[in-house]
C-alpha positions in Angstrom: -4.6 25.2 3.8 -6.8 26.1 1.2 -7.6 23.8 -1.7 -7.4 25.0 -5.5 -9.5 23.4 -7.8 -9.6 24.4 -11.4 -11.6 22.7 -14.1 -9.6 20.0 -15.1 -9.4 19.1 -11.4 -13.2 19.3 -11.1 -13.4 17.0 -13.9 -11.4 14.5 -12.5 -13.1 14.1 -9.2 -17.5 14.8 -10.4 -19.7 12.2 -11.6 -23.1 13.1 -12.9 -24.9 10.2 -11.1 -23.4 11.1 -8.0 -24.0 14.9 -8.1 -27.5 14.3 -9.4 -27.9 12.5 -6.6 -26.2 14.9 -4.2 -28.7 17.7 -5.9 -32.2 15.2 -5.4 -31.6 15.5 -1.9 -30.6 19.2 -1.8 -34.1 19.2 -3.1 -35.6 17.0 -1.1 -34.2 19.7 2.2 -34.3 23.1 0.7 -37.9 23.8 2.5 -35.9 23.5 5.8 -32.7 25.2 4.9 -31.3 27.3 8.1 -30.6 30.3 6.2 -32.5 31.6 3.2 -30.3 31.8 -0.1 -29.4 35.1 -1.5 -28.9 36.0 -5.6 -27.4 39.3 -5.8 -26.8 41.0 -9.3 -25.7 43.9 -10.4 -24.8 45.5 -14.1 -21.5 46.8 -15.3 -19.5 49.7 -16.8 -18.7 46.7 -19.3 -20.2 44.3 -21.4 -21.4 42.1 -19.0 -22.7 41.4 -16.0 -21.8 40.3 -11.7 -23.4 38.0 -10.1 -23.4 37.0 -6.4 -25.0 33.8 -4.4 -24.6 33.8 -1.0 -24.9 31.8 0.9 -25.0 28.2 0.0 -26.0 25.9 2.9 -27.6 22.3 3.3 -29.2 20.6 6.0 -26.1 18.8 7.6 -23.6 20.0 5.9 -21.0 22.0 7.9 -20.0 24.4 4.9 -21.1 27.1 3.1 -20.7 28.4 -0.3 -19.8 32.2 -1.4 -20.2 32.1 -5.4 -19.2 35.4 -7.2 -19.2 35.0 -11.2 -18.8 37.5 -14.5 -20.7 36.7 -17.2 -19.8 38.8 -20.2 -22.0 37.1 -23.6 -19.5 37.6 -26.0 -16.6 36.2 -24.0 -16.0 32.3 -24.5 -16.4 30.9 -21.6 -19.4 33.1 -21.2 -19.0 32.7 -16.9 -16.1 32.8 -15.4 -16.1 33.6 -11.3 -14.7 31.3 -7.9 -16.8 29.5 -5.6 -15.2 29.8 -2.1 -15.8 27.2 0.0 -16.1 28.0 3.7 -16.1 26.1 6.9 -18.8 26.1 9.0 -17.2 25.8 12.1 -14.6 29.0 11.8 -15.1 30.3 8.6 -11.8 28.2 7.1 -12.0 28.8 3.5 -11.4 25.3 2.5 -10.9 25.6 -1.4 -11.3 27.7 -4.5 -13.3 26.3 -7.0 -13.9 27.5 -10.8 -16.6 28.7 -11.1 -17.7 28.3 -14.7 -17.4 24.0 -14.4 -19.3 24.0 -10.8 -22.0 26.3 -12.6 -22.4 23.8 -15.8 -22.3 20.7 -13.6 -24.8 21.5 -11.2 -27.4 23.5 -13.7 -27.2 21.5 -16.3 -27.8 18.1 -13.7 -30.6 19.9 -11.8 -32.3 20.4 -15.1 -32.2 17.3 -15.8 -33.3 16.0 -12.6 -36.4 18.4 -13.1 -36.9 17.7 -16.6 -37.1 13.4 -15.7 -39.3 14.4 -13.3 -41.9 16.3 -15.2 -41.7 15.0 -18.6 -44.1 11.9 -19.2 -43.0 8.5 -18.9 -41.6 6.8 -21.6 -41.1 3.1 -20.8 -40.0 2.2 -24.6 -37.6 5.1 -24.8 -38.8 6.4 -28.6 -39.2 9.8 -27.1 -37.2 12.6 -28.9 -35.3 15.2 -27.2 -34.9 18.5 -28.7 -32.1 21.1 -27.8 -32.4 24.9 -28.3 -28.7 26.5 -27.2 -25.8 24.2 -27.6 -23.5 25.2 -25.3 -22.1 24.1 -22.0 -25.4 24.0 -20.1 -27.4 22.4 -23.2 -24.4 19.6 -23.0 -24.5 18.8 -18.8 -28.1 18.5 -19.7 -28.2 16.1 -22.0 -25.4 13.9 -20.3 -27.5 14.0 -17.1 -30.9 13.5 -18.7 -29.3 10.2 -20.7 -28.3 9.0 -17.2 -32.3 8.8 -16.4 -33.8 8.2 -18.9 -34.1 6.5 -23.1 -34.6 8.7 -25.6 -35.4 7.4 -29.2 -33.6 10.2 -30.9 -32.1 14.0 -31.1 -32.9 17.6 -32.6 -30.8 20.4 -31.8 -30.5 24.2 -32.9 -28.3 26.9 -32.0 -28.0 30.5 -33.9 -24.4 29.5 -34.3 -24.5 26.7 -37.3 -21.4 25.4 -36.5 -22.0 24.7 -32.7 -25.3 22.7 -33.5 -23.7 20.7 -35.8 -20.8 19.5 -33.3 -23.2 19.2 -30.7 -25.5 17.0 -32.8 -22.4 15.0 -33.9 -21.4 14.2 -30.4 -24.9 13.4 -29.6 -25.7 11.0 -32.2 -28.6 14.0 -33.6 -29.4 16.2 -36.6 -29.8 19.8 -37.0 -32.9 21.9 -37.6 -33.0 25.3 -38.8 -35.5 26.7 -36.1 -36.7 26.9 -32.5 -40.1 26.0 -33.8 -38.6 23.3 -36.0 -37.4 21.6 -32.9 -40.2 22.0 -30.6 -42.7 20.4 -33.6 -39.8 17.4 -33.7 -39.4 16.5 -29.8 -40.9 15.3 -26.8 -38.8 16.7 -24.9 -37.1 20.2 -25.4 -34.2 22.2 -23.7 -33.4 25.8 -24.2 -30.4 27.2 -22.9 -29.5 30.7 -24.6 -29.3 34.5 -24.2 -32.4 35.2 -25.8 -34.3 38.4 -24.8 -37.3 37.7 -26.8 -39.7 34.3 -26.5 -38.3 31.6 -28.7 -41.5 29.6 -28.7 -45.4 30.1 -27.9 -48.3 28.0 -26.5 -49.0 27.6 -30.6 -45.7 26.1 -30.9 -45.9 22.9 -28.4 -48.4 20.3 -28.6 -50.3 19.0 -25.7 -47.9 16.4 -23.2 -44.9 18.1 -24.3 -42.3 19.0 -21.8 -39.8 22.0 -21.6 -37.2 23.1 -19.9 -36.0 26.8 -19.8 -32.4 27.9 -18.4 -31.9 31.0 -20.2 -34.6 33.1 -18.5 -31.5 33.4 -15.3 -31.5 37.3 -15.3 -33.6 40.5 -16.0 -34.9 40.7 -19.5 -33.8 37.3 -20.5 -36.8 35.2 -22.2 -37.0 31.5 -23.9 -40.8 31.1 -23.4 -44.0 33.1 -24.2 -46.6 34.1 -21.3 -49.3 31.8 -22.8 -47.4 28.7 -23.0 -46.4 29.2 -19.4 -50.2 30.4 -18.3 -51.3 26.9 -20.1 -48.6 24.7 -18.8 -47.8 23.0 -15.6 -45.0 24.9 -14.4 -42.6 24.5 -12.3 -40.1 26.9 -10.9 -36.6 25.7 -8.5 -38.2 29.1 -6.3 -41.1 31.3 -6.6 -39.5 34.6 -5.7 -36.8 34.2 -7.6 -38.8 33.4 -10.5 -40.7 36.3 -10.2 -38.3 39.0 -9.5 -35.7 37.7 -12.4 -36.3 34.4 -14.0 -39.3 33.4 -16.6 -42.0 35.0 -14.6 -40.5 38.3 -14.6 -39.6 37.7 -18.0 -43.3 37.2 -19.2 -44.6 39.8 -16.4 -46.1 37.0 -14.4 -46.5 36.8 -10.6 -44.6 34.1 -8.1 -48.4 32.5 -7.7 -48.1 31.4 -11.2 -45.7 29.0 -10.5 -47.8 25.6 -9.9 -45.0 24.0 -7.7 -41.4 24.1 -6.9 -39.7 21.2 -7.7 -38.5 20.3 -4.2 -42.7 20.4 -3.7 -42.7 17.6 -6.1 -39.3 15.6 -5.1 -40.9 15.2 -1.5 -44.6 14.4 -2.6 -46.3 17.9 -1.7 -47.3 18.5 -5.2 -48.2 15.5 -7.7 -46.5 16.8 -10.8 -47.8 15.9 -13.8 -51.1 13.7 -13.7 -51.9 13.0 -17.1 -50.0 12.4 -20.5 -51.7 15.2 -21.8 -50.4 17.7 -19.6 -47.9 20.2 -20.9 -45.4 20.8 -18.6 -42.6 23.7 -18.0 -39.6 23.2 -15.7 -38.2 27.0 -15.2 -35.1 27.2 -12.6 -33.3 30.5 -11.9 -30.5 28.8 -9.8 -29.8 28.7 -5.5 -26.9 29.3 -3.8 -27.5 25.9 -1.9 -27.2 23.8 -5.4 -23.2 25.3 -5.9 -23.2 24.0 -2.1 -24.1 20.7 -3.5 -21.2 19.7 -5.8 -18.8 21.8 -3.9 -19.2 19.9 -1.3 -18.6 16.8 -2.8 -15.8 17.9 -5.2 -13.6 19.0 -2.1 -14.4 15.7 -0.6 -13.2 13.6 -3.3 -10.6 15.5 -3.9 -8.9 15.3 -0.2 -9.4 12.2 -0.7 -7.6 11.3 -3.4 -4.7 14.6 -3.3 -6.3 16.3 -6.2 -5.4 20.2 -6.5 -2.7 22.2 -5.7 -3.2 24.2 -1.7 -2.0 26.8 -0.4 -1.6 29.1 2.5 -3.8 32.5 2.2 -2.5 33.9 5.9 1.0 33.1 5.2 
């Protein structure tokens, strides 16, 4: 039997602590994955693009993940797609899960995770965060970043007025009227959009900031200038990636000018950052092994507790 798990489903059975921690120790194992992940993408005769991840696998986990998702940028949601979730043992696919939820959940988390991890401490928790893009990722970011850390306040922007000022409301924030505005607010700043052209340059962070770019997850997709990521500490979830269609390849850099992955730093092989001073980037593209992750643990739960309709496939 196969299990069906759409998003209210997946919402009743995640927790952010719980998948964060699920993802730390993906982290901590993805230099000794079995099998090396595969992002596949391809354009459309439409407005939008397909995108494939194959496979997802973990150390000890005896599953794999086949993810295939649309994402079309004037649709709402902007992803939609299934994760099929496979045995390991015969191939059994063991559920369907939406994509779109699984995507949020574990991007937005893992960001967070990276963004904690990189961003200097801040004991007293006056620190502010700044959000560029509030949408679904810019939200699972937030909620998993609060679950780590203080923060003393909150800026957000979004080209849509409207959004920024829900998201802002929900948050307990304000609005600003610019990319720059927020990054000369916060501490700490997100971005999580479609932009195709830098939102913000080396002369628009100050030293012992910390950012975190999602949007740069496909060719020609850009949040962040060349400069600031030449001058900061950056840190990518994997080089190659990085550099063939995340923020390297957006700013024509090469894998080599990534500092560190950040499974490098979650098992001690890099430092991270070593001084307050330091400015510091966090710039994931996204591995098959991370919708592994939350899969994994979704189906779990959800056997457990009878959550999602089955079904027979071969009868």
């Amino acid at each position: 039997m196969t299990r069906i798990l759409t998003r209210s489903d997946l919402l009743a059975v995640l927790d952010p602590a719980s998948s964060t921690a699920a993802l730390r120790e993906g982290f901590r194992g993805d230099g000794t994955a079995p099998v090396a992940g595969q992002r596949v993408r391809s354009d459309l005769p439409f407005p939008g693009t397909a995108t494939a991840l194959i496979p997802g696998v973990l150390p000890g986990v005896a599953a794999y993940t086949v993810k295939v998702n649309a994402k079309f940028p004037g649709a709402r949601p902007a992803l939609r797609g299934v994760i099929c979730l496979h045995s390991g043992e015969d191939g059994e696919l063991l559920a369907l899960l939406d994509s779109a939820t699984v995507t949020a959940w574990r991007t937005g988390l893992a960001a967070a995770l990276g963004t904690h991890v990189l961003a200097a401490p801040d004991p007293s928790g006056a620190a502010v965060l700044g959000v560029i893009g509030a949408g679904a990722q810019a939200e699972l970011m937030v909620r998993g970043l609060r679950g780590l850390r203080q923060f003393g306040g909150l800026v957000a922007y979004d080209t849509d007025a409207g959004r920024a000022a829900a998201f802002a409301a929900r948050h307990g924030g304000r609005v600003l009227g610019s990319a720059a505005e927020v990054a000369a607010a916060a501490d700490v700043v997100l971005l999580a959009t479609w932009s195709r052209r830098p939102l913000l340059g080396l002369a628009d962070t100050r030293p012992g900031q910390h950012l975190t770019t999602l949007g740069a997850d496909e060719p020609g997709k850009q949040e962040l200038s060349a400069d600031l990521l030449d001058a900061a500490l950056l840190v990518v979830d994997d080089r190659q990636l990085a550099a063939a269609m995340g923020a390297l390849a957006a700013a024509d850099l090469p894998a080599g000018a990534a500092d560190a992955t950040l499974g490098e730093v979650l098992r001690g092989a890099h430092p991270g950052r070593t001084t307050a001073a330091a400015r510091t980037v966090y710039a994931p593209v996204g591995l098959p092994w991370q919708d592994l992750a939350l899969a994994w643990e979704a189906y779990r739960r959800a056997e457990r507790l009878g959550i999602g309709a089955t079904t027979d496939l071969l009868g």
